[in-house]
C-alpha positions as CSV (number, residue, x, y, z in Angstrom):
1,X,-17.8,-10.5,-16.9
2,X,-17.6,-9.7,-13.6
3,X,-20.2,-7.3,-12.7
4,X,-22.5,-9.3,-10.4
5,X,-19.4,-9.6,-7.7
6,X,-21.0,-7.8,-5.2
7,X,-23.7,-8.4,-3.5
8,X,-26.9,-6.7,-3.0
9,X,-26.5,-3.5,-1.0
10,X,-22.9,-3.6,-1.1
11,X,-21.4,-0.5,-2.6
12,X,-18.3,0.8,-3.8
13,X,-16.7,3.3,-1.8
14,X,-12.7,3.1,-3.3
15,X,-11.4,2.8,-6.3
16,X,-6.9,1.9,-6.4
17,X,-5.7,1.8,-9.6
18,X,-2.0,0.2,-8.5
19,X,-0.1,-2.9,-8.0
20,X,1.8,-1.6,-10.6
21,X,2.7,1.6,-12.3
22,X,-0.6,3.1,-13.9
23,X,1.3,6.0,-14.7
24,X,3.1,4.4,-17.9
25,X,-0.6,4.3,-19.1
26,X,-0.8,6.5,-22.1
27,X,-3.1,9.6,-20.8
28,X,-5.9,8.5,-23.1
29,X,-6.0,5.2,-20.9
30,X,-7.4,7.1,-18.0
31,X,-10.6,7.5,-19.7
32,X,-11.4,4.4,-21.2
33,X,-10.5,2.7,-17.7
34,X,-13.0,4.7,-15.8
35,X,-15.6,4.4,-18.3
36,X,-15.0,1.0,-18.4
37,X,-15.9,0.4,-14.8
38,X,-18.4,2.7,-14.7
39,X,-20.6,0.7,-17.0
40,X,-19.9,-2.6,-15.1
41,X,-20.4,-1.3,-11.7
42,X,-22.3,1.9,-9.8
43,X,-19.5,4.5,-9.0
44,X,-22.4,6.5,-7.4
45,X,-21.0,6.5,-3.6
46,X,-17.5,6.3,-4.1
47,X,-15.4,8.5,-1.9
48,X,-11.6,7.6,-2.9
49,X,-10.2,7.6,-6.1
50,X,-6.2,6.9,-5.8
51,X,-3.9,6.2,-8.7
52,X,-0.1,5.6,-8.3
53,X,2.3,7.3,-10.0
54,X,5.9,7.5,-10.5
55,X,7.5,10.7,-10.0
56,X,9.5,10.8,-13.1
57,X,6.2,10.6,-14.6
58,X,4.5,13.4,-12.9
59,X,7.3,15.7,-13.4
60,X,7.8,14.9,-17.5
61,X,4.4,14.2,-18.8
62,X,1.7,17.9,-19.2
63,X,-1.0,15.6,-19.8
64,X,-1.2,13.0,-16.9
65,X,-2.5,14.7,-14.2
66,X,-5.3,16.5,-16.3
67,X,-6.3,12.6,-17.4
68,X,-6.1,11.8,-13.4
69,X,-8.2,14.4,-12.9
70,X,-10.7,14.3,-15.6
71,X,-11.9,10.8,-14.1
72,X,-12.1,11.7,-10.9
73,X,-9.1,10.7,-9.2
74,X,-8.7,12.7,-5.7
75,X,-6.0,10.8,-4.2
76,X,-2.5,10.1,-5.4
77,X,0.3,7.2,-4.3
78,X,3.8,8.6,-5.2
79,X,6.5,6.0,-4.9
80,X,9.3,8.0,-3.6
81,X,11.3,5.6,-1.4
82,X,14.7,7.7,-0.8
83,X,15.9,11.7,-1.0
84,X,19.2,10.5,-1.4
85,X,19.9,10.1,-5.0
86,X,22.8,7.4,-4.3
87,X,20.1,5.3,-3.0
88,X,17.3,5.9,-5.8
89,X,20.0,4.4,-8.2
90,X,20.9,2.0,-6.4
91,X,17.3,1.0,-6.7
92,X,17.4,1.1,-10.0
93,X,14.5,3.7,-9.9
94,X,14.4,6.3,-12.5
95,X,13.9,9.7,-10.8
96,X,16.1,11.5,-8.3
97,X,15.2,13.5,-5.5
98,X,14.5,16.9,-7.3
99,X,12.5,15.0,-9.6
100,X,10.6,13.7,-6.8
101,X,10.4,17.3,-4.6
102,X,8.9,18.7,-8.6
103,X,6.8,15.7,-8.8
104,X,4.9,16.2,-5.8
105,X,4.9,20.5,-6.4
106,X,3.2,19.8,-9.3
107,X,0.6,17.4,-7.8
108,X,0.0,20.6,-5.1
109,X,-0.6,22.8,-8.4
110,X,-2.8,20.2,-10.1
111,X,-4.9,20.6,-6.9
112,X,-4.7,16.6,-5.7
113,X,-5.1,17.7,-1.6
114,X,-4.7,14.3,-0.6
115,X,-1.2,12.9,-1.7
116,X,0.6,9.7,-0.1
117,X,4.6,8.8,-0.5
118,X,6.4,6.1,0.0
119,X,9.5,5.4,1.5
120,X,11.9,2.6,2.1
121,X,14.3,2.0,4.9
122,X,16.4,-0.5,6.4
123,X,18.7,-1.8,3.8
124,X,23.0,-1.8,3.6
125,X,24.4,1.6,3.0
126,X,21.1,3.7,4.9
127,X,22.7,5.2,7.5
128,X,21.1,7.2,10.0
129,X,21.8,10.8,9.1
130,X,20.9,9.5,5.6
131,X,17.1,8.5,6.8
132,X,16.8,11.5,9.1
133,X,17.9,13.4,6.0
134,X,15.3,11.3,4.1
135,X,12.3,11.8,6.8
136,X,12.8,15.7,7.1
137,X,12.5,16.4,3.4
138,X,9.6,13.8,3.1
139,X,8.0,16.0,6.2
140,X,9.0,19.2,4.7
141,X,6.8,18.1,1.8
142,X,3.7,18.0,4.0
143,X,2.1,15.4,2.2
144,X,-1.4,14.0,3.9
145,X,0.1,10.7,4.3
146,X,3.4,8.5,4.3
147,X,3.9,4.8,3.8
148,X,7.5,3.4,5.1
149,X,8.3,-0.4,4.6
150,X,11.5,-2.2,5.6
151,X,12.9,-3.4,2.5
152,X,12.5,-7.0,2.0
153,X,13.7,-9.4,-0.7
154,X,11.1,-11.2,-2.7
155,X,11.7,-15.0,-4.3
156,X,12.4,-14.1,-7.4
157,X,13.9,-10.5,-7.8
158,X,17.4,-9.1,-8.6
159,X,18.3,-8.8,-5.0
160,X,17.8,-12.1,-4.2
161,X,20.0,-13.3,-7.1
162,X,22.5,-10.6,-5.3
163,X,22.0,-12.9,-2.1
164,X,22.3,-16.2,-3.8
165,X,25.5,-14.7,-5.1
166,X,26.8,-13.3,-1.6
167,X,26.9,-9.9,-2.8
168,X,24.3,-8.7,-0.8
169,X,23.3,-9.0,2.6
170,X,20.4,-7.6,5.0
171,X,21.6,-5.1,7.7
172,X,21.2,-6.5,11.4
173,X,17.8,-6.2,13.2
174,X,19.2,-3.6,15.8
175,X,19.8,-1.0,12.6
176,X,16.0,-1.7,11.2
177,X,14.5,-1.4,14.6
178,X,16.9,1.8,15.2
179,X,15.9,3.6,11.6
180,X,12.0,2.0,12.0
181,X,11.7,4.2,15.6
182,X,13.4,7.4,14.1
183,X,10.6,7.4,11.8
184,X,8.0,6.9,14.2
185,X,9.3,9.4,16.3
186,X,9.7,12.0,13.8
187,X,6.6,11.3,12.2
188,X,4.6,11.8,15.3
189,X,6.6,15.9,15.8
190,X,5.6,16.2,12.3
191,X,1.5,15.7,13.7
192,X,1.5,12.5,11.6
193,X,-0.4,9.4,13.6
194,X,0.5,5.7,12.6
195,X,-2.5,3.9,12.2
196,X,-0.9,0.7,10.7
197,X,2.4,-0.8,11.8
198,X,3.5,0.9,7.9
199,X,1.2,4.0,7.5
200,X,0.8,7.2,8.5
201,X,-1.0,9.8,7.9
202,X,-2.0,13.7,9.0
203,X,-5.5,13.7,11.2
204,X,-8.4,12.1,9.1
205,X,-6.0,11.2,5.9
206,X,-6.0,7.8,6.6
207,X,-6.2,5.1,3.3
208,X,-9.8,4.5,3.1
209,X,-9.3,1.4,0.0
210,X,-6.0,0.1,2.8
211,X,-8.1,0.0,5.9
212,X,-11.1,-1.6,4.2
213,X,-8.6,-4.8,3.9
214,X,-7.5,-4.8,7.2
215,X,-11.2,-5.0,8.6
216,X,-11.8,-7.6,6.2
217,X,-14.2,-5.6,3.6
218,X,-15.2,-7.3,0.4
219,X,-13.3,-6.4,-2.8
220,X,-12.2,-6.8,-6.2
221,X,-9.4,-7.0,-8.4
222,X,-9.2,-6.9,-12.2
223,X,-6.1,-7.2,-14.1
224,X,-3.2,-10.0,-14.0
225,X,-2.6,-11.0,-10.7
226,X,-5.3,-9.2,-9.0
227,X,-6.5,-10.7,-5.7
228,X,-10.4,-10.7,-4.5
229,X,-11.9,-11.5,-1.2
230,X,-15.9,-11.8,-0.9
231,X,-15.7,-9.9,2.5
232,X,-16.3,-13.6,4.5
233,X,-14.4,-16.6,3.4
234,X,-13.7,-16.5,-0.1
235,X,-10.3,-15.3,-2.0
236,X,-9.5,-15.5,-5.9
237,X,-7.4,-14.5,-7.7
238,X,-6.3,-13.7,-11.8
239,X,-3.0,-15.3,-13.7
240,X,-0.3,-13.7,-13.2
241,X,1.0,-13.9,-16.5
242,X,-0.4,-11.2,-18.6
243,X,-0.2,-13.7,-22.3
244,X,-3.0,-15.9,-20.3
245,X,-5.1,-13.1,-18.7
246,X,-5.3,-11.3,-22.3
247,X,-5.5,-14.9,-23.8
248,X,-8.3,-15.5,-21.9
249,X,-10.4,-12.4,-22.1
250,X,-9.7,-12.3,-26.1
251,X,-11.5,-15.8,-26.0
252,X,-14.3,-14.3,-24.1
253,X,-13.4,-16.5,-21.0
254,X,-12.7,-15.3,-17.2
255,X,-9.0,-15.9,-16.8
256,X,-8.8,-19.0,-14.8
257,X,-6.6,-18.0,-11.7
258,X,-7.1,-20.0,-8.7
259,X,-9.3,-19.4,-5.1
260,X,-9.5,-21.2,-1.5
261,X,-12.2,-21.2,0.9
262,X,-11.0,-20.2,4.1
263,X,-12.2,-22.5,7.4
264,X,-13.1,-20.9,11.1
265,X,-9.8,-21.5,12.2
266,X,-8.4,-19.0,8.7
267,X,-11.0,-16.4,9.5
268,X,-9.5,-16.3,13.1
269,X,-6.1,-15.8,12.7
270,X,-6.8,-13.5,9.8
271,X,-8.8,-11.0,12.5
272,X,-5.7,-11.4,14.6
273,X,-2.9,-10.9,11.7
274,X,-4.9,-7.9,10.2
275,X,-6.2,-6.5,13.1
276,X,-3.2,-6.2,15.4
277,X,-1.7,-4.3,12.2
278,X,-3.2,-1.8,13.2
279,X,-3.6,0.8,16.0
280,X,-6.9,0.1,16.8
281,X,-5.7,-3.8,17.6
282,X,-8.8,-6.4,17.8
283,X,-11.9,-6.8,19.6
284,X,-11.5,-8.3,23.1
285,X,-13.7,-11.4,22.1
286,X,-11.0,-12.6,19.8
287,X,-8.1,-13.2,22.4
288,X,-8.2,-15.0,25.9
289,X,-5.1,-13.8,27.0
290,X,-3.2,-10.4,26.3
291,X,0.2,-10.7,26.9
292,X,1.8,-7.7,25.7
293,X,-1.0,-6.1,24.5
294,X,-2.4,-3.2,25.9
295,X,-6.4,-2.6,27.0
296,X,-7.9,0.3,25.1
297,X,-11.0,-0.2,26.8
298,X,-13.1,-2.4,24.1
299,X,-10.1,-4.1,22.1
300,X,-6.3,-5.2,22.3
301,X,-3.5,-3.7,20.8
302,X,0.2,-3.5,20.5
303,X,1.9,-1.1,22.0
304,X,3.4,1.3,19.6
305,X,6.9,0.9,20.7
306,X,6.8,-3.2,19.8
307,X,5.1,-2.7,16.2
308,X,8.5,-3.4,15.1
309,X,8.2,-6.7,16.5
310,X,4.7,-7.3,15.7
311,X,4.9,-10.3,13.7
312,X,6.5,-12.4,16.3
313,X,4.2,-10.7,18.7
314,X,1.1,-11.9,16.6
315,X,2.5,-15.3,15.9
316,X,1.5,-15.9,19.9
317,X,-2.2,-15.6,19.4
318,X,-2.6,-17.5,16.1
319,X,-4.5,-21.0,16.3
């Protein structure tokens, strides 16, 4: 139904499979999926392929990575987010650490060469030696790429209810900003470079399908709740509730979700927001004044040492 989204001469160069856990698919899945897009859309020039997966899912099921490869996949998204087993339970996730440290072995002997984790800090009971612990095995892993977010609480999840109920509370800014510049600094001895204020990766393993949002690339989604952006001033998106997005499709119908056309003054502070996410900051056109930025010659960036602070930092140059 949505084949004609992009444009003429516009050609896709990543595929994600995420924004949830693919890995539960059955393996047969795999398949079906790729085939699926392949007869929608030309896959002729695509250069990244990543799929997320959950390590407990690597490490117990013989036919998933076969099915990852089979379709082409080349780049895997492990969600690791803690060696310390305490934590992982805590999280409610279902692996532990060994079952992660398997997990991504048997990636390496699959023969997946370009292999992300993520990991989460900044949240009650973390303490320091505990995420130096965390960042030595995760560097002692050598994967091509890390991700490391702060954790935050969403609207409606369990830890908000923990909140509401005052058994949970955020640790102070100091301890975030403390753990946040350990893993800078031990990325960086480890040869990693941070290209986004949450990403980093070994030289030339940067996210291709991540860094074509943050310069504003066009894309699609397809599934419940995936977004879509035209590349200029258009953003959709499906139903998140998966009854009406089946519902729909069953009926032969495009699941009615819901879009806004962004004005000059969006655009703008989109370019600002995105692009002083990153390390290579924004062209010199878009902001009068730099503040705290630094000159790299042709654009504006923040310096590295106040990413932690970047969103207060961007909310200066906003319209």
């Amino acid at each position: 139904m949505r084949r004609d989204f992009f444009k003429e001469g516009q050609t896709i160069k990543t595929i994600y499979f995420g924004g949830g856990t693919p890995s539960l698919l059955p393996d047969e899945a795999f398949p079906h999926l790729r085939d699926a897009l392949a007869a929608a859309f030309d896959l002729s020039e695509v250069e990244e392929f990543t799929v997320e997966v959950n390590p407990e899912d690597v490490a117990s099921r013989s036919g998933l990575l076969p099915a990852l490869k089979s379709i082409g996949a080349n780049r895997i998204s492990m969600g690791v987010q803690s060696f310390c087993d305490r934590h992982l339970k805590w999280m409610n996730r279902r692996h532990s650490a060994a079952t992660a440290i398997q997990a991504f072995e048997k990636l390496r002997e699959s023969g997946f060469d370009n292999i992300s984790i993520d990991l989460i800090f900044g949240f009650p009971g973390l303490t320091d030696a505990q995420w130096r612990d965390t960042l030595q095995q995760a560097v002692a892993l050598h994967p091509e790429h890390i991700s490391a977010y702060q954790m935050s609480i969403d609207a409606d999840s369990m830890l908000a209810e923990l909140v509401a109920a005052e058994q949970y509370s955020e640790p102070e800014d100091e301890t975030c900003a403390r753990q946040y510049a350990m893993l800078q600094q031990a990325l960086e001895a480890a040869g990693y470079e941070q290209y986004e204020i949450s990403n980093f990766c070994l030289p030339g393993r940067h996210s291709r399908h991540n860094s074509a949002y943050w310069v504003r690339e066009p894309y699609i989604g397809l599934g419940a709740a995936a977004h879509s952006f035209n590349g200029t001033d258009i953003r959709s998106w499906n139903p998140s509730s998966i009854e009406e997005y089946c519902s729909a499709l069953e009926a032969g119908k495009l699941p009615a979700g819901g879009s806004e056309t962004l004005n000059e003054r969006d655009v703008y502070n989109e370019k600002i927001m995105l692009g002083l996410r990153t390390a290579k900051g924004v062209e010199k056109s878009l902001i009068e004044r730099p503040g705290i930025l630094q000159d790299t010659g042709d654009a504006y960036r923040i310096p590295r040492d106040k990413f932690f602070i970047c969103d207060s930092v961007i909310e200066d140059f906003l319209r």
